[in-house]
N, C-alpha and C positions, 0 to 999 in steps of 0.2 A: 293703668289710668289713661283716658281717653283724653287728647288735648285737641278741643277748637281749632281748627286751622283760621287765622287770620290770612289774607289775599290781599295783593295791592287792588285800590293803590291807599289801603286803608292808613290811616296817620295812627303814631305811636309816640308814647311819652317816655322822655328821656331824661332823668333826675341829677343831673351834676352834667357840666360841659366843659370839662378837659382834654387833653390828649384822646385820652382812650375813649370819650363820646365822639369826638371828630371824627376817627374812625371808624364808627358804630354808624355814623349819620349817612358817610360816604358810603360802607355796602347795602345802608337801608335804599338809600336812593339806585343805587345800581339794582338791585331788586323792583323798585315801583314804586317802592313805601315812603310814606311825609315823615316826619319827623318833628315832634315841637320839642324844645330843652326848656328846661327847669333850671337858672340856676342866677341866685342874686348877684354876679358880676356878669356885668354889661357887656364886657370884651373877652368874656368865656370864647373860648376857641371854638368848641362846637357849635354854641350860636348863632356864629358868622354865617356858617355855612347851612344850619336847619333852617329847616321851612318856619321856623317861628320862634323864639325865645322870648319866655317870658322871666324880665327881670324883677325875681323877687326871693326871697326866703323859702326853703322847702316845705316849710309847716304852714306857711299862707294859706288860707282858706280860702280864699276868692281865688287865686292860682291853681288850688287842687279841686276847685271846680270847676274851672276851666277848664281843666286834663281831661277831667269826669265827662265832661259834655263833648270834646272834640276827638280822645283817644280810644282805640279800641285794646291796647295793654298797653305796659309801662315797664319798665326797667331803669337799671343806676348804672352808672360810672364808675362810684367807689362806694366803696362800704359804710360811710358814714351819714348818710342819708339817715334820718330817724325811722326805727321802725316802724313806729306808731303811724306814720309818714305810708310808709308801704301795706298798712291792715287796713287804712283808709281807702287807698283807692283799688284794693282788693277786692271793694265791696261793689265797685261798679265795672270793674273791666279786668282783664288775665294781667299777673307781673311774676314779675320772675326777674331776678331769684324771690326765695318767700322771703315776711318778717323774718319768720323764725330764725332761718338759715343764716341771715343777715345780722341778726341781733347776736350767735354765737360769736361771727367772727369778728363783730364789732368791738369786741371785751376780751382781752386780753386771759382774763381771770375764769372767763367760762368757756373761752376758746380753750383752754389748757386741761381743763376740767374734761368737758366734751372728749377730746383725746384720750385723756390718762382712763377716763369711765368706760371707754370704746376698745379698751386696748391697744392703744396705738402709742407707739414708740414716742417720746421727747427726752429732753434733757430736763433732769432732775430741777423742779420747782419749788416756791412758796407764795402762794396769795400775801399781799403787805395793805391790810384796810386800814394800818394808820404806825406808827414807830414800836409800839410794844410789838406789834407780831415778828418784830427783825432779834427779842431777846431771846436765847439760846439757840440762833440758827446754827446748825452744825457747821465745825469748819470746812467742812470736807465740798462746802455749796460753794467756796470761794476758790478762784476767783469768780466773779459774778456779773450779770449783768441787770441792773434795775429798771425794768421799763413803764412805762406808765401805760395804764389798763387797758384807756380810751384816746387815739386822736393820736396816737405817736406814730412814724412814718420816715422813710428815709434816712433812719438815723437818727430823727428829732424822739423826746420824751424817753431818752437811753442814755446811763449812765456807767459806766464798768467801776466796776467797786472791787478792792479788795480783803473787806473786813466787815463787821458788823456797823463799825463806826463809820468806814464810807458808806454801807448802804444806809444810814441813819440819817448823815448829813445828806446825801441825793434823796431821801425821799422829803427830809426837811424841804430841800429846794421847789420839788416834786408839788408835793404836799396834795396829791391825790393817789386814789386806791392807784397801786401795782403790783406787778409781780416780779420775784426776785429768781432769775434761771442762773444755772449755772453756765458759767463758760467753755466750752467744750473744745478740745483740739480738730480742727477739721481738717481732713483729708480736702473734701470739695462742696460748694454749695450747690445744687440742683435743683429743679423745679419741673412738676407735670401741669400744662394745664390742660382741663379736658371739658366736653360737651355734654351735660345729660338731659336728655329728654325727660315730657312729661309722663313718657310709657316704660321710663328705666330702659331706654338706650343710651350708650355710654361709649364714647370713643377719646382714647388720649392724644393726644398731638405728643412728637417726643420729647425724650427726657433733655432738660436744656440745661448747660451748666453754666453757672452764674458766677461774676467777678464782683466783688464791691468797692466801692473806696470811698472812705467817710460816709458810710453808711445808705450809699446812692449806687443803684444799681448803675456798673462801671461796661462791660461787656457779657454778652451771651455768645456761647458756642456750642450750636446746635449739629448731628448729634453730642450730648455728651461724652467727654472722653473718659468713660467707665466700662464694668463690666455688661455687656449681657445681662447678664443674672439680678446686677443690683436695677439695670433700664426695669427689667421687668417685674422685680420688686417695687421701684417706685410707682407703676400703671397699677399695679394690683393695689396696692396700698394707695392711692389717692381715688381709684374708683369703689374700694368698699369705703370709704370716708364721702365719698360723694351718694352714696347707697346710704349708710343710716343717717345723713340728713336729708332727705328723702330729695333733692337739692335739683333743680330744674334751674340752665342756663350753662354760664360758663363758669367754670372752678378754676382756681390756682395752689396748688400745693406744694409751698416752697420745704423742702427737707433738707439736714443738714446729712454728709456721712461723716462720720467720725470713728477712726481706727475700725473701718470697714464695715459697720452698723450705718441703718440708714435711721433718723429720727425727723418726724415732721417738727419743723421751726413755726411755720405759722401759716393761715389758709386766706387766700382773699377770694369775697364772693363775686367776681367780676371778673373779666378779660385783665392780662396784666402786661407789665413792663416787657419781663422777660419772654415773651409773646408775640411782640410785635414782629420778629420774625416768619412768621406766618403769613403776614402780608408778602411776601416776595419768597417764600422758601417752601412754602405749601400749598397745598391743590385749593383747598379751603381756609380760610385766614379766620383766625380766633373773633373778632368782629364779626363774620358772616353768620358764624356758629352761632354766635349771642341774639343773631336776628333769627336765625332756623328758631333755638330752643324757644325764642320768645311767643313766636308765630306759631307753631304747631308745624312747621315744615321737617321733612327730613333731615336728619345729620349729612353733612357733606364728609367727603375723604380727609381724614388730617395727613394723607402720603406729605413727607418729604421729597421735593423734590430735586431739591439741591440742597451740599454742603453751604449752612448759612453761619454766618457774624453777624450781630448785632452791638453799634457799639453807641451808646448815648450820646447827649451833645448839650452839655452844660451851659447854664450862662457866662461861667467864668470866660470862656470863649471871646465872648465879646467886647471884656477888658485885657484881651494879651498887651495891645499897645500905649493904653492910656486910662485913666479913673473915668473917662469917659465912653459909655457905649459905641461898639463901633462893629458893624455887620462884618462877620468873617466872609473872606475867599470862599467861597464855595464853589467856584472853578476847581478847585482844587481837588472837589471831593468829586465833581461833577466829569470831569473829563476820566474819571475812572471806570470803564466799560461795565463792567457788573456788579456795580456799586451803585443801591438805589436810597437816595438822602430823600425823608422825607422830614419837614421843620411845620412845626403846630401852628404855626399864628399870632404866637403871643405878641402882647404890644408890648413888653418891655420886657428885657432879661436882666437878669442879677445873679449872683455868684449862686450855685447850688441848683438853680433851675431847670427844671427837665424842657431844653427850646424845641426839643428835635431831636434825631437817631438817622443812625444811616444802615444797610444789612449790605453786605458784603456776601455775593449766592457765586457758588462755584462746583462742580461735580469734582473736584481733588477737594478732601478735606484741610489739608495742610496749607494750599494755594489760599484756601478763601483765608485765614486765619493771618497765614502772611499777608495779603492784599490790606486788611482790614486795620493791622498793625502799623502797614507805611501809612494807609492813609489818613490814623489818626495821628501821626508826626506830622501827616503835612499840614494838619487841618492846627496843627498847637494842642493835642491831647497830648499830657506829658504824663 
């Protein structure tokens, strides 16, 4: 399939302004490209800095005619964008990724499906459209985890249950469609993300292995420390998943391994967390990729080129000393030679919040790991 090239210094529309739009806005502009955001908070992060934000709701009609008349394609930030949302302004200008694409991995319940239909490895599930479909789940599904279908994140709309009757009372709580997985012993969490074109070019950036804690992505360490054999199992297996959703843009497939099986956990249609590494560890930064796939440009190199860290920067941060907000030292992090902090914008932090990240890039891999380690004790990462 033949995709339009877009050229600057044409303007492009950009549906959600978070972190990972801010990013998207900054290699747009280093390329030529305007950029307008879409997104009904007024101190969205990526706003600040595009050529135009408009503040309003995604479904506005007067806003998505707006896009209509000044954008030449569109794209999102996160997945929840309505799809309905993105078939509409398919109809005047290129977006990527598609509805389609975006509707699977919006739902929990068809994301899983999608998989299991595709042959693709997960941990044992059950759709939950209301409290009877939790009577006679086998015991063998527990321990468990209940999530909710639509909108959960970070840890939020997740439950660990260990019985019929806890998942019964969480879905009471819940009290919309979920799905019920099983809990799985893991070896390591890992993630591919990759680029595909609208002519089925396909290139993975490496496999990155992921920390959580309370359910918020804690650090990445890029390469993975795994086999060979499983890196290139997970490239193969997140670009034929990228392949039958016929899927244009950037992809994330986060996979669990568990007692040496690799199973996909869940996909997101957009540039992600554990990625942000790429900004400072690779030739080509996962944002620039999201502007090639959008634009009809060439895929760039995903080479690593440095052993990278990546390690998040909570808001909690900003209450070490008092109930009251207070900016951290970032001397701290700053006098650290190859250690590149970069902090989103936001106008207020709170416990849980994603403020900022820093990558720690080093050609020893152990070096960078160690570096990254002091310097979240210095910063109050505990």
């Amino acid at each position: 399939m033949k995709q339009l090239v877009i050229t600057p210094p044409a303007t492009l529309a950009l549906l959600g302004g978070g972190q990972l739009g801010r990013f998207f806005v900054r290699a747009a502009h280093e390329l030529g490209y305007q950029v307008i955001v879409l997104d009904p908070d007024a101190d969205a992060p990526a706003g600040k800095i595009a050529d135009g934000h408009i503040v309003a709701n995604y479904d506005d009609q007067a806003a998505l005619t707006e896009l209509s008349q000044q954008c030449a394609a569109a794209t999102t930030e996160f997945e929840n964008v309505p799809a309905a949302v993105l078939e509409q302004l398919a109809q005047t200008m290129l977006v990527s990724p598609s509805a389609d694409a975006v509707s699977i991995a919006q739902d929990r319940i068809r994301e899983k499906a999608f998989l299991r239909d595709n042959g693709f490895n997960t941990a044992p599930f059950i759709p939950v459209g209301n409290e009877s479909d939790l009577d006679g789940t086998a015991n063998e599904l527990f321990p468990a985890i209940l999530k909710t279908a639509r909108l959960g994140y970070d840890g939020k709309g997740q439950a660990r249950v260990a019985s019929i009757e806890d998942a019964k009372a969480a879905y009471r709580n819940f009290n919309i469609p979920c799905i019920l997985e099983r809990m799985l012993p893991l070896d390591l969490e890992v993630s591919v993300v990759l680029a595909r074109s609208a002519n089925g070019q396909c290139r993975c950036y490496p496999l990155a292995e992921n920390d959580h804690r309370n359910g918020i992505l804690d650090i990445t360490v890029v390469p993975a420390r795994t086999t060979p054999a499983l890196q290139q199992q997970a490239e193969q297996m997140a670009t034929e998943l990228a392949n039958k959703l016929a899927y244009v843009g950037v992809l994330t497939v986060e996979f669990f391994i568990s007692n040496g099986q690799l199973l996909i956990n869940e996909i997101a249609p957009r540039p992600h967390n554990s990625g942000h590494y790429t900004v400072d560890g690779c030739i080509t930064s996962q944002y620039e990729q999201q502007l090639r796939t959008l634009c009809g440009l060439p895929l760039g190199a995903t080479t690593l080129h440095s052993h990278s860290v990546m390690v998040n920067l909570l808001g909690d941060l900003w209450f070490q000393q008092s109930e009251e907000s207070c900016e951290p030292n970032w001397l701290l992090l700053n006098q650290v030679p190859n250690l590149k902090l970069h902090l989103y914008g936001k106008t207020s932090a709170r416990p849980g919040r994603k403020m900022g990240h820093f990558t720690v890039i080093d050609q020893d891999a152990e070096s960078a790991v160690t570096t990254a380690l002091t310097a979240s004790k210095a910063i109050g990462i505990k």
